[in-house]
TIGU-657845 format. One record per residue: residue number from 1; residue in three letters; x, y, z of N, C-alpha, C in turn. Coordinates in steps of 0.001 Angstrom, whole numbers. Layout:
n->NUM; res->ALA; n.x->X; n.y->Y; n.z->Z; ca.x->X; ca.y->Y; ca.z->Z; c.x->X; c.y->Y; c.z->Z
...
//
This chain:
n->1; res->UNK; n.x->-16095; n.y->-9620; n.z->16775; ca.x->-15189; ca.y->-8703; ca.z->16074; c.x->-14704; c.y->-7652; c.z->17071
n->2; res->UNK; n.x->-13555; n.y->-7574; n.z->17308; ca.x->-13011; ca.y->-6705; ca.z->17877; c.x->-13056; c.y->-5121; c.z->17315
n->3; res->UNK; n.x->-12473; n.y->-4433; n.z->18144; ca.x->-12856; ca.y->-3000; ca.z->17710; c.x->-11770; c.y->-2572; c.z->17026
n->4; res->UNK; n.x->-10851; n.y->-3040; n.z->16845; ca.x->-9531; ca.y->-2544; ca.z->15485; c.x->-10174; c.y->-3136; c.z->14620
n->5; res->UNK; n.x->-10739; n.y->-4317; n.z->14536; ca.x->-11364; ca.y->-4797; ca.z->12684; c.x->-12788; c.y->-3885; c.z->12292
n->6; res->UNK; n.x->-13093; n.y->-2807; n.z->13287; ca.x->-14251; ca.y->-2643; ca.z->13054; c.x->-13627; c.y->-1368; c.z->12561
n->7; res->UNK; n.x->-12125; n.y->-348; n.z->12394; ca.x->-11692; ca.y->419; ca.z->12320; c.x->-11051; c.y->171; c.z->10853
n->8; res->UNK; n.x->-10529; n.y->-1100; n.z->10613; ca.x->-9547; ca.y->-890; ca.z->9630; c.x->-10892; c.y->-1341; c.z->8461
n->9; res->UNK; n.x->-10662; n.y->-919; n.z->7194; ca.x->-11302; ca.y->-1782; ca.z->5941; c.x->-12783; c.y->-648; c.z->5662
n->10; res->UNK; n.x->-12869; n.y->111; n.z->6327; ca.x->-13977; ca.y->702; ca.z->6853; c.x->-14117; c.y->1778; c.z->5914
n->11; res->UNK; n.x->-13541; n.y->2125; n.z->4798; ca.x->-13242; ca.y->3943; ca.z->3958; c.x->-12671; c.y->3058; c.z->2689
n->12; res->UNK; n.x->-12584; n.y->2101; n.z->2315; ca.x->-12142; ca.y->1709; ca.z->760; c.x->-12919; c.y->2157; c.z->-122
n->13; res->UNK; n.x->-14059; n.y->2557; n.z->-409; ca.x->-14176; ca.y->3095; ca.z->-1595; c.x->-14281; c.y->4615; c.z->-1828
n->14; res->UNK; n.x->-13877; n.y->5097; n.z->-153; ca.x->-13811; ca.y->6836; ca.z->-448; c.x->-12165; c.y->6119; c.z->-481
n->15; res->UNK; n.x->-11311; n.y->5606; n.z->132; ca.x->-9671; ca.y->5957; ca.z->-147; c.x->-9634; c.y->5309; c.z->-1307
n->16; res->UNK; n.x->-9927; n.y->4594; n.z->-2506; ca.x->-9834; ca.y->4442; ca.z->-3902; c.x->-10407; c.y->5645; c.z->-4876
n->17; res->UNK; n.x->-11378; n.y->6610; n.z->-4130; ca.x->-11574; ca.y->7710; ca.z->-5256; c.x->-10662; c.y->9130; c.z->-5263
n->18; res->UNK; n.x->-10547; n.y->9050; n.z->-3564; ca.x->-9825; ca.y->10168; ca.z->-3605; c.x->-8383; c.y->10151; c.z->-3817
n->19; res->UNK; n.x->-7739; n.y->9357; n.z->-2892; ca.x->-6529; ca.y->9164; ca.z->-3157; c.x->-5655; c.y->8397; c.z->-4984
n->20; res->UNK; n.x->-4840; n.y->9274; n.z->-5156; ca.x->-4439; ca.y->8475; ca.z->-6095; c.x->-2391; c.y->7763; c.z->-6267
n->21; res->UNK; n.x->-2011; n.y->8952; n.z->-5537; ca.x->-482; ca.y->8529; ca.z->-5328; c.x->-124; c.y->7384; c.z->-4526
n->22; res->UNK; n.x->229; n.y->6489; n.z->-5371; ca.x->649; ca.y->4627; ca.z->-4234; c.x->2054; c.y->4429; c.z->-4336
n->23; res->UNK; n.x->2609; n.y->4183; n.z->-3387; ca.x->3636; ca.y->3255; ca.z->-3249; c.x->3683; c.y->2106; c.z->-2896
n->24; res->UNK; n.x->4217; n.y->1271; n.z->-3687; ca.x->4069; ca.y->-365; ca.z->-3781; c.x->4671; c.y->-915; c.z->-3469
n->25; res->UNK; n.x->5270; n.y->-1330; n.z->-1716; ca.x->6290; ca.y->-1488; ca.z->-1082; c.x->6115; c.y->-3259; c.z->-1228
n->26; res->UNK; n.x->7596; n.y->-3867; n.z->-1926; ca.x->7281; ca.y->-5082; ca.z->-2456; c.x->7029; c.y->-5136; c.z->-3572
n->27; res->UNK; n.x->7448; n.y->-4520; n.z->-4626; ca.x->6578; ca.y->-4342; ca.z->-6044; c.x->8079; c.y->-5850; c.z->-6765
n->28; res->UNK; n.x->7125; n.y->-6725; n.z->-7186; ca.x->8617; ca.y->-7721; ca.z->-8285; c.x->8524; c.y->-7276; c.z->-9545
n->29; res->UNK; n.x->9282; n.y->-7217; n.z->-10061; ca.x->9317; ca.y->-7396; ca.z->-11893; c.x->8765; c.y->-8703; c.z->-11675
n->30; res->UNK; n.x->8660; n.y->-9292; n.z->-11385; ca.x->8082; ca.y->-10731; ca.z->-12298; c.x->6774; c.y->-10700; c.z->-12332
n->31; res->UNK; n.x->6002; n.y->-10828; n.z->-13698; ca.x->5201; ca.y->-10569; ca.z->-14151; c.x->3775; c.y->-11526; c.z->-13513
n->32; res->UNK; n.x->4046; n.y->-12729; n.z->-13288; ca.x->3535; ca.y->-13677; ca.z->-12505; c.x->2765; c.y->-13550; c.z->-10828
n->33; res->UNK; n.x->3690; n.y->-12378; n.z->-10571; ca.x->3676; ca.y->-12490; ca.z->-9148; c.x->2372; c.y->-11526; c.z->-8634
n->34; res->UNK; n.x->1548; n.y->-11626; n.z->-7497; ca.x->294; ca.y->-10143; ca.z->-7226; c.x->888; c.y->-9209; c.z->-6903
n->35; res->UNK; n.x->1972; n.y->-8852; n.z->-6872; ca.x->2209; ca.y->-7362; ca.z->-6857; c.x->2505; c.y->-6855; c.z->-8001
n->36; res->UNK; n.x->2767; n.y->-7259; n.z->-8908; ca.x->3155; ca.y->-6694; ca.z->-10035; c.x->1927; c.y->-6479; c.z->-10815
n->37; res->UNK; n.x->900; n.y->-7605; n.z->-10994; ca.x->-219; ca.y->-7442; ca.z->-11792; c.x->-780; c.y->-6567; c.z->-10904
n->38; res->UNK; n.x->-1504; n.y->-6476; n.z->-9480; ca.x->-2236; ca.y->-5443; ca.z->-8873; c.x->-931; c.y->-3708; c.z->-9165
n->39; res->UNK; n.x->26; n.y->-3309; n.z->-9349; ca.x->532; ca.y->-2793; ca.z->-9743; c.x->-11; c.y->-1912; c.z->-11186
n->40; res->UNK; n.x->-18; n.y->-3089; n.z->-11899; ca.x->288; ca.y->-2596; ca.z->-13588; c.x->-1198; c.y->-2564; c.z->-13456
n->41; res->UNK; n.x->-2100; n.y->-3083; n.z->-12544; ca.x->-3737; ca.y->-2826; ca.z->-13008; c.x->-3740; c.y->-1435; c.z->-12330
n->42; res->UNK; n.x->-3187; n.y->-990; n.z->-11182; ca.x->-3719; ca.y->413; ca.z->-10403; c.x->-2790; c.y->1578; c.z->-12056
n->43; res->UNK; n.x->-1644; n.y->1075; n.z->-12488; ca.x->-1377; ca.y->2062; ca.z->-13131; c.x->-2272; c.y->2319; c.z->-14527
n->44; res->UNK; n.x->-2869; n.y->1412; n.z->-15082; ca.x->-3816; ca.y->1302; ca.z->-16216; c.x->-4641; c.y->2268; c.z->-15531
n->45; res->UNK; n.x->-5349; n.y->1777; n.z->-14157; ca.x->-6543; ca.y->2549; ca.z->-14180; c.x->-6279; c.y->4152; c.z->-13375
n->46; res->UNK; n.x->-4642; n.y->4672; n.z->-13468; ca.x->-5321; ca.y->6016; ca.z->-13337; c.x->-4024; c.y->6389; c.z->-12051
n->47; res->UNK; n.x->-3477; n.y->5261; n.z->-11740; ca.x->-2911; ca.y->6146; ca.z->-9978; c.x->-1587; c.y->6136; c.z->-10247
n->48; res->UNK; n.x->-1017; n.y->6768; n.z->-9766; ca.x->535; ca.y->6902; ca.z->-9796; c.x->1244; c.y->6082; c.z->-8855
n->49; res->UNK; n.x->2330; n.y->4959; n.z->-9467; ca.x->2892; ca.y->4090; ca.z->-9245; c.x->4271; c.y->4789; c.z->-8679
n->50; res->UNK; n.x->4719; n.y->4234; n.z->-7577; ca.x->6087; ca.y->4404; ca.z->-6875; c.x->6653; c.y->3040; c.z->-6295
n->51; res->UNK; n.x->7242; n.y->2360; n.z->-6761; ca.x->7695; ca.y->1495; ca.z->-7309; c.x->9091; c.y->1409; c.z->-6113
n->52; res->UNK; n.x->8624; n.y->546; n.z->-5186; ca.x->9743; ca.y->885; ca.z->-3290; c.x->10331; c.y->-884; c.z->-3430
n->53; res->UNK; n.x->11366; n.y->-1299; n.z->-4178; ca.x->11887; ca.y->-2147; ca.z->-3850; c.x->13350; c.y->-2101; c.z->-4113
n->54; res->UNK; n.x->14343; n.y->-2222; n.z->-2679; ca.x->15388; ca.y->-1952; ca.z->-2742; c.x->16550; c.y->-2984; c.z->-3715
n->55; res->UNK; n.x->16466; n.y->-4170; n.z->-4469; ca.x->16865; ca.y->-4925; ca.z->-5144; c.x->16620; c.y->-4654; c.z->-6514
n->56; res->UNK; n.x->16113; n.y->-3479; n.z->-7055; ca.x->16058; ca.y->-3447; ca.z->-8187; c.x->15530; c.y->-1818; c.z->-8546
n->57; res->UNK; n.x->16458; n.y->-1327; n.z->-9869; ca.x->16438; ca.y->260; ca.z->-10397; c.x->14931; c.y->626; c.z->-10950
n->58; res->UNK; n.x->14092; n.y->-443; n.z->-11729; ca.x->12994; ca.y->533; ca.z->-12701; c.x->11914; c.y->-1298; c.z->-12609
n->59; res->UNK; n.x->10911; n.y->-532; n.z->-12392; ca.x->9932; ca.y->-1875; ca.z->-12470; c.x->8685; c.y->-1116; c.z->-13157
n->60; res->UNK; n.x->7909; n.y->-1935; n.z->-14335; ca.x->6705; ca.y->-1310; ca.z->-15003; c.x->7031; c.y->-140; c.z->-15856
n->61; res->UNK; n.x->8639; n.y->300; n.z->-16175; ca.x->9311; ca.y->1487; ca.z->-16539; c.x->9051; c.y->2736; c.z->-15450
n->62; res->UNK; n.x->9240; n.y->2164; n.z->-14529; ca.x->8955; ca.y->3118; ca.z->-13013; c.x->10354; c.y->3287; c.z->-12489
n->63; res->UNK; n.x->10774; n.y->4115; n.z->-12185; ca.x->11861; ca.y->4426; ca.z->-10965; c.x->11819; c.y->3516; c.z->-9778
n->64; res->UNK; n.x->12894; n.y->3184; n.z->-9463; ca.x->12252; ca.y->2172; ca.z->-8413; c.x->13188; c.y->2672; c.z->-7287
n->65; res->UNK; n.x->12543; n.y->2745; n.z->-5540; ca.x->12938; ca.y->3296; ca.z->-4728; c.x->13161; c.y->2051; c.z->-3483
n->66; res->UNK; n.x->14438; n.y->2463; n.z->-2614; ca.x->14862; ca.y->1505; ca.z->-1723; c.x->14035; c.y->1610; c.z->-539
n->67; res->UNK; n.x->13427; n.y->2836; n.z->-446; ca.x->12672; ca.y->2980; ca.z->900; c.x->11296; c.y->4543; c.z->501
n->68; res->UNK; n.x->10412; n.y->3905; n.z->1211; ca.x->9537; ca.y->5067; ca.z->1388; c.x->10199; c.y->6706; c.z->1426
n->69; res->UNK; n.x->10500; n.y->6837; n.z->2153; ca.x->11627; ca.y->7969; ca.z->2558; c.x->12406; c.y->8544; c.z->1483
n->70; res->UNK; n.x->12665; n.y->8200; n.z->549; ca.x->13633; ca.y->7757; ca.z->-1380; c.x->12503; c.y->8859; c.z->-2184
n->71; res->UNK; n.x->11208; n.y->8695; n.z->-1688; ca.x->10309; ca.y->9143; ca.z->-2712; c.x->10452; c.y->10390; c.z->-2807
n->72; res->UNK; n.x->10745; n.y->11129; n.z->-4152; ca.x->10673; ca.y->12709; ca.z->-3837; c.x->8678; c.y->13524; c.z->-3495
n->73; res->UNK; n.x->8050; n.y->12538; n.z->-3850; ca.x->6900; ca.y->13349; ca.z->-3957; c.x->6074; c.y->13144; c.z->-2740
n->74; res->UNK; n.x->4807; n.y->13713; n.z->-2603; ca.x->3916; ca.y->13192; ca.z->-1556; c.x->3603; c.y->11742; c.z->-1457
n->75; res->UNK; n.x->3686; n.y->10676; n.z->-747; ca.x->2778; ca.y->9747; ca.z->-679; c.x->1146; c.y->9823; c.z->-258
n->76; res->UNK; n.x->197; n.y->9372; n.z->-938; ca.x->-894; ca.y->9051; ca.z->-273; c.x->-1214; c.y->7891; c.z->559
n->77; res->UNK; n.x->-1107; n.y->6872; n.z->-360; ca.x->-1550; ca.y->4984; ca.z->-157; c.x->-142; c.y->4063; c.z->39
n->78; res->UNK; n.x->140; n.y->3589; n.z->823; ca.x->1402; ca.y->3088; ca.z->881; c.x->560; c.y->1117; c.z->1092
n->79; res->UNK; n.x->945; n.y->600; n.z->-379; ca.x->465; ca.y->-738; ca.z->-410; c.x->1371; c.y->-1562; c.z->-220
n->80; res->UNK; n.x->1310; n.y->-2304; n.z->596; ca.x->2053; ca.y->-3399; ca.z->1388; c.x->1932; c.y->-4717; c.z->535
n->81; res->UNK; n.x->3002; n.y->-5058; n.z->158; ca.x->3151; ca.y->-6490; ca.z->-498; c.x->4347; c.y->-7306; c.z->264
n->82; res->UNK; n.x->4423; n.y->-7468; n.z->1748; ca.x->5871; ca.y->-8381; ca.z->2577; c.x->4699; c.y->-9011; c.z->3550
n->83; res->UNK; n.x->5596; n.y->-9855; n.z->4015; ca.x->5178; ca.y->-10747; ca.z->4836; c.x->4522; c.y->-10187; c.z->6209
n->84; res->UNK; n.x->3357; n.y->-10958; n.z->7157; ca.x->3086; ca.y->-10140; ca.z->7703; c.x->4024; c.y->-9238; c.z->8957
n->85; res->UNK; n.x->4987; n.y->-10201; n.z->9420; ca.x->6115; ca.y->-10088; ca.z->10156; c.x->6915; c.y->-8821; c.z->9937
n->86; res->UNK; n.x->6959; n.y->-8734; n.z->8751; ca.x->8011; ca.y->-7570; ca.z->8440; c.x->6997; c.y->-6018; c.z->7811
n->87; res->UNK; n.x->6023; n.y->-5784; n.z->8421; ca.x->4959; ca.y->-4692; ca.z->8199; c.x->5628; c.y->-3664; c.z->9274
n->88; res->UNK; n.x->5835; n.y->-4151; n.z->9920; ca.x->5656; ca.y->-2686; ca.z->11038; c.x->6599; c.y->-1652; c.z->10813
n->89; res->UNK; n.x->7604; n.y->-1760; n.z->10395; ca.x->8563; ca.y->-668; ca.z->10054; c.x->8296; c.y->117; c.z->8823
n->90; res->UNK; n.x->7741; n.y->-877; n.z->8032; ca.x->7218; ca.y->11; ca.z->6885; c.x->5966; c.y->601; c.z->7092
n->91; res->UNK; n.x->5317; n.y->863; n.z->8188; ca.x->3956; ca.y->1407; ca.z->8634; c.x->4469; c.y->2695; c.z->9260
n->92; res->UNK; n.x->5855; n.y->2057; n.z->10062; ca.x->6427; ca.y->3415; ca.z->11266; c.x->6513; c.y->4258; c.z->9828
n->93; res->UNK; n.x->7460; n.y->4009; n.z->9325; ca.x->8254; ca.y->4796; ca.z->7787; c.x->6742; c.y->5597; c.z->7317
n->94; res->UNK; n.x->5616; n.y->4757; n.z->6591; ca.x->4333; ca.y->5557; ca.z->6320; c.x->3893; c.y->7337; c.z->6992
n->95; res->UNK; n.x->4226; n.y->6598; n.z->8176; ca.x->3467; ca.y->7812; ca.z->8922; c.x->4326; c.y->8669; c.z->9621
n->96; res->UNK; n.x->5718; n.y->8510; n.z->9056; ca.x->6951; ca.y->9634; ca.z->9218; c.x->6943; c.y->10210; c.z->7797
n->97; res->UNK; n.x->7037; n.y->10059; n.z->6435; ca.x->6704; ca.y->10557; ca.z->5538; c.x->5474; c.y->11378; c.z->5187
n->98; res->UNK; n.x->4232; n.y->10754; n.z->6290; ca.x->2927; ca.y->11487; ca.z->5966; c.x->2185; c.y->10914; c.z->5131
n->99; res->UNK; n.x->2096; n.y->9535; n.z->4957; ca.x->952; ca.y->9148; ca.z->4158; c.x->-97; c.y->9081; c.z->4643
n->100; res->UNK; n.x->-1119; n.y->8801; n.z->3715; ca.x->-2472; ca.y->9184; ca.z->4421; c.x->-3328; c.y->7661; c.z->4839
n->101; res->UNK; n.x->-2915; n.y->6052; n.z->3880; ca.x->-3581; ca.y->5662; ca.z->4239; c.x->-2204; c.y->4360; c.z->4413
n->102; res->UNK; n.x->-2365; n.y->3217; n.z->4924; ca.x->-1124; ca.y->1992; ca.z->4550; c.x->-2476; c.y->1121; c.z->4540
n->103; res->UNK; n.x->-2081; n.y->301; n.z->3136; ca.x->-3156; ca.y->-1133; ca.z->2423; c.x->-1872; c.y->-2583; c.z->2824
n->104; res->UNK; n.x->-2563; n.y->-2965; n.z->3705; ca.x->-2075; ca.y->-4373; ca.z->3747; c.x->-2666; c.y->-5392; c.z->2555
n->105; res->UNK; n.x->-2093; n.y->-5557; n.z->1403; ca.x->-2437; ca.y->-6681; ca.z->1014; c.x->-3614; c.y->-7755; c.z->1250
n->106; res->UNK; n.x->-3984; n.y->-9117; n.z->503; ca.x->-4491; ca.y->-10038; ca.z->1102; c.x->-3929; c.y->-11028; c.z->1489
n->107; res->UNK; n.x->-4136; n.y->-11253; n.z->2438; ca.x->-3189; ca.y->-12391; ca.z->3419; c.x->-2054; c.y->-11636; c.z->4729
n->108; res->UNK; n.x->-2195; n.y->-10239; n.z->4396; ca.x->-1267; ca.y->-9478; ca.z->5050; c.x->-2322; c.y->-8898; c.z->5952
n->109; res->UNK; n.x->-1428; n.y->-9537; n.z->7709; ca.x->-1982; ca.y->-9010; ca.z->8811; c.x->-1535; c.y->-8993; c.z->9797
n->110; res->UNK; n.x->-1550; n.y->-7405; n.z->10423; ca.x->-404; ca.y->-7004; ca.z->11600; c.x->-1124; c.y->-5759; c.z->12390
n->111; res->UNK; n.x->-1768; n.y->-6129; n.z->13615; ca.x->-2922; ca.y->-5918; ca.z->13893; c.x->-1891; c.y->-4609; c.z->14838
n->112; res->UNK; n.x->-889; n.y->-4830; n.z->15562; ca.x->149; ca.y->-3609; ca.z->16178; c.x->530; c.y->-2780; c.z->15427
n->113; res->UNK; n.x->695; n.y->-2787; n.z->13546; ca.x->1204; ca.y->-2212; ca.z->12856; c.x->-132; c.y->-1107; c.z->12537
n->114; res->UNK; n.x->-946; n.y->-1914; n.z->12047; ca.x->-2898; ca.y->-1694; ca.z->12381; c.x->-3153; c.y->-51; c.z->12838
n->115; res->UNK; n.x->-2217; n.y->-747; n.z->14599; ca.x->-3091; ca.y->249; ca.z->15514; c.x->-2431; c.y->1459; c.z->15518
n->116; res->UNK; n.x->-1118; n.y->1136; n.z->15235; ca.x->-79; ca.y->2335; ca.z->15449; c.x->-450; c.y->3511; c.z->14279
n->117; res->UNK; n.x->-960; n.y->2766; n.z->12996; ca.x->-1017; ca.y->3799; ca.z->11765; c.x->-2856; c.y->4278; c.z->12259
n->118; res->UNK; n.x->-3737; n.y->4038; n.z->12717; ca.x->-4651; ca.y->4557; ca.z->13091; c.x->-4726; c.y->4978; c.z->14379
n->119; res->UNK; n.x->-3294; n.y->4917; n.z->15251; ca.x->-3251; ca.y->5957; ca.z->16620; c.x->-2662; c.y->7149; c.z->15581
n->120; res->UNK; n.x->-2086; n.y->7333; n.z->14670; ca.x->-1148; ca.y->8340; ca.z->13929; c.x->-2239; c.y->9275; c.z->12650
n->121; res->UNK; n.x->-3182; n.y->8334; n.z->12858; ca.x->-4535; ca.y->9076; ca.z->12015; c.x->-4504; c.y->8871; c.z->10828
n->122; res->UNK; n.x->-4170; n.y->7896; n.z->10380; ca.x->-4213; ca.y->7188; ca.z->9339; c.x->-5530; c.y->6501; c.z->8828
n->123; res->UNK; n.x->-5996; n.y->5971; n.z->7598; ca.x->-6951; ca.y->4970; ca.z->7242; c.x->-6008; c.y->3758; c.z->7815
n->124; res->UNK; n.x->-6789; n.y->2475; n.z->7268; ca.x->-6187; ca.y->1156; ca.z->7531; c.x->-6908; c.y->664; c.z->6920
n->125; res->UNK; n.x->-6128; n.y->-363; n.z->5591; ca.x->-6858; ca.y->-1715; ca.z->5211; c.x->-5774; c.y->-2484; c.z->5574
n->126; res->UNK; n.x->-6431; n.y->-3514; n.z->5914; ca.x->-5766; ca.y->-4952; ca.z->6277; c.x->-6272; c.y->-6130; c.z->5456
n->127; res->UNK; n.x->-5474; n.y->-6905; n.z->4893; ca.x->-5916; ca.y->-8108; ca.z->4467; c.x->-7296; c.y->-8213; c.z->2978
n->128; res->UNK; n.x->-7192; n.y->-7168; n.z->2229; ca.x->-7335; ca.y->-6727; ca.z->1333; c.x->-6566; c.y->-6388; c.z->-122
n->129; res->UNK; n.x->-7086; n.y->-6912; n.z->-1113; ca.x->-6342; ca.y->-6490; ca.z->-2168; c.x->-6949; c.y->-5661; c.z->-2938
n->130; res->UNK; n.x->-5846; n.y->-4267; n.z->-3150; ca.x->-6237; ca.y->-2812; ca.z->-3768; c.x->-7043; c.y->-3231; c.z->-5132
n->131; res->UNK; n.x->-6614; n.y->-4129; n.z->-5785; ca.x->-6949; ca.y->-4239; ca.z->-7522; c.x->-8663; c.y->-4652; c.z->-7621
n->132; res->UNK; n.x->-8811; n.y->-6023; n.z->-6259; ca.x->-9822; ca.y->-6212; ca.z->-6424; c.x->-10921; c.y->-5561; c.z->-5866
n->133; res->UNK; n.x->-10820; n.y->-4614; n.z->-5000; ca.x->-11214; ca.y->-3875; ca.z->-4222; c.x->-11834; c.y->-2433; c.z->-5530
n->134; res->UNK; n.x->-10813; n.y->-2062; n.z->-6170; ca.x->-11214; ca.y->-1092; ca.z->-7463; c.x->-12003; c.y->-1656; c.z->-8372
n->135; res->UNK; n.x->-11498; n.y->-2905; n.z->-8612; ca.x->-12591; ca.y->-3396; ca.z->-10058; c.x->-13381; c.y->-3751; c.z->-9334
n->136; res->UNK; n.x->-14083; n.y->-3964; n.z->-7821; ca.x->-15605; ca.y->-4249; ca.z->-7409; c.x->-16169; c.y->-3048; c.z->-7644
n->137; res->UNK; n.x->-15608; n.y->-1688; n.z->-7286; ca.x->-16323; ca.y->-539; ca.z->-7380; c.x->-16400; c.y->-309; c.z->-8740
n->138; res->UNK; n.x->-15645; n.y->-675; n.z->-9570; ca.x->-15840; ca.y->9; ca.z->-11337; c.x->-16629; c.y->-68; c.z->-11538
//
């Protein structure tokens, strides 16, 4: 194990208690899809949904925003639902707004995107999913 995997994944159940403001970069209306259900489960249990997909106005009855940057409020958790290829700009964007942590998804992994948000002092999960990650701790 290298020493970035020994960095990222490392604070999930202090960044699930403390933090609660997410943006859900990738969020679909389609009800089917894991971003939408890990979505509608973080908003059941408590966190505030920001809803970052530029193809569409209101998702979950959420405002829906074209870019991180769109959000009027603080970000905390900026959850990654794109491919792993297309992470890094939305990581740069994270940590120009000031979020505190960026959640790569499961299956989502971008080990430069990784390093840049924990050279910027960020948390890091990688390759993790937020929903199941909360209902292990419930």
């Amino acid at each position: 194990m290298n020493e970035l995997w020994r960095q990222v994944n490392s604070n999930i159940p202090e960044i699930l208690q403390k933090y609660r403001k997410t943006a859900v970069v990738g969020l679909s209306p389609k009800s089917w899809r894991p971003s939408h259900s890990v979505a509608a489960y973080l908003k059941d249990a408590g966190y505030t949904i920001f809803p970052v997909n530029p193809g569409h106005d209101q998702i979950l009855g959420q405002k829906c925003y074209k870019s991180l940057s769109e959000i009027p409020q603080a970000i905390e958790i900026v959850d990654i639902f794109r491919r792993s290829e297309l992470v890094l700009p939305i990581v740069q964007e994270a940590i120009s707004i000031g979020a505190k942590v960026v959640w790569m998804q499961s299956g989502i992994i971008n080990e430069q995107a990784a390093k840049l948000a924990l050279e910027a002092g960020l948390d890091v999960v990688m390759d993790a999913c937020m929903k199941i990650e909360h209902a292990y701790l419930g």
